[in-house]
N, C-alpha and C positions, 0 to 999 in steps of 0.2 A: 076217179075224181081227184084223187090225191094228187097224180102227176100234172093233171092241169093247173091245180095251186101252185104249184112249183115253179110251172113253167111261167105263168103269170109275176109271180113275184120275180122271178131272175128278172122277168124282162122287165117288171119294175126299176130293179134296183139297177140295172143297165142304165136306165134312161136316167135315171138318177146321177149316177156317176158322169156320164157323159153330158149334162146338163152343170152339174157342179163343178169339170174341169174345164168347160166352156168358160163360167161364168170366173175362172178363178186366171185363167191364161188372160182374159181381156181385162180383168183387176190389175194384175202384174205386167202388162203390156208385152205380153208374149208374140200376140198377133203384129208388132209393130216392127216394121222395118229398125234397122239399124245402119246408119251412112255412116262411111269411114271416109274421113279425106285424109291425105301426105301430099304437105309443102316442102319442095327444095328450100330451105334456106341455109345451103352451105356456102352462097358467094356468087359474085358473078364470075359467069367461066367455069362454074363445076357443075357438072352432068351427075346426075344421083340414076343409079339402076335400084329399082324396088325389083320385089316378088313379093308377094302374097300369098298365104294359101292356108287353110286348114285343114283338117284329118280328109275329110269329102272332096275338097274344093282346092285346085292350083289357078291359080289365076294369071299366071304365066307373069314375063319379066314385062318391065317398063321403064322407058328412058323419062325423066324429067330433067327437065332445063331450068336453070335458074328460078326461081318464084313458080314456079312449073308444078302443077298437081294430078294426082293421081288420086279417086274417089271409086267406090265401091258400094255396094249395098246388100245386105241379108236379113234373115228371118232366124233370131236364136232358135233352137229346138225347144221343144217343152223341157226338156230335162234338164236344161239351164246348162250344157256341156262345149256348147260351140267355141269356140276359141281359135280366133283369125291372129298368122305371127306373119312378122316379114322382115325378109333382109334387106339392105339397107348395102349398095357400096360404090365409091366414087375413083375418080383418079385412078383407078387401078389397084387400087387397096385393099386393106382387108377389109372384109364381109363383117356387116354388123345385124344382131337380131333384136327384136323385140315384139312385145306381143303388143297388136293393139287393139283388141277386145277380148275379153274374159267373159262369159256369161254373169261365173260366180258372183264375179264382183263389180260389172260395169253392167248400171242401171240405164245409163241413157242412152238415150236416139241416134246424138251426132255425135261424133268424135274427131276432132280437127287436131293432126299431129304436124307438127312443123322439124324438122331431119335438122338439124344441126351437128357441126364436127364431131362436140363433147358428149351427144345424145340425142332422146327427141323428147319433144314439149308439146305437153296439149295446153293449146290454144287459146281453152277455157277458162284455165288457171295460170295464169300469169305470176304465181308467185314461185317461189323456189322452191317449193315443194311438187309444182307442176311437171318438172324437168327431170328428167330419167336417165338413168347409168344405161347402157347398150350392154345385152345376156350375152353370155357366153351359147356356143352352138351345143355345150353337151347339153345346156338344159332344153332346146329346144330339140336335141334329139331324143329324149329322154316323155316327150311331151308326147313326139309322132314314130314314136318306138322305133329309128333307125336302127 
């Protein structure tokens, strides 16, 4: 009689837990897609190559053309860990990275980055603090353990 208490209450508390992480992923918008766009705006006449990719996920290269976009879509993980970077390069030059989703720290849905020379800029924030310095490659090696 005793094991069947047991066994009842685990599966209690199963349902439990799996009812309260339910209810706590669609609190925090875990179930919600996440869209990424990247705007060329380095000039007319300059061709931007993206890549994208995260730990899981390469999303191989892409040419953009002037005003030219490149857009994406995922689903963070529940453990808030996802982190999408991309490089970034034109002309022939050198390769630029940046991440443009964090789980940790990036709460919302869409992300519109726009590629400029000095950096990129999301979309949203139009002030000077919206506008980003370009990472160096060791910390995105550092990131996907090259």
């Amino acid at each position: 009689m005793g094991r069947l208490v047991v066994h009842q209450l685990t599966f209690i508390i199963v349902v439990l837990i799996i009812t309260f992480t339910s209810t706590i992923c669609e609190a925090k918008g875990f179930e919600d897609k996440v869209h990424v766009r990247i705007i060329n705006d380095l000039g007319p006449g300059t061709d931007l190559k993206v890549h994208c990719k995260s730990k899981d996920n390469d999303l191989g290269f892409h040419l953009l053309h002037y005003q030219g976009e490149y857009g994406f879509h995922f689903r963070p993980n529940f453990f808030r860990t996802t982190l999408f970077f991309c490089s970034f390069q034109w002309e022939g030059g050198q390769v630029h990275y940046f991440d443009v989703y964090r789980a940790l720290t990036d709460w919302r849905e869409v992300y519109d980055w726009s590629v400029v020379r000095d950096g990129i800029c999301n979309m949203k924030d139009v002030s000077p603090e919206g506008c980003h310095d370009w990472k160096d490659k060791a910390s995105v090696d550092r990131v996907i353990g090259d």
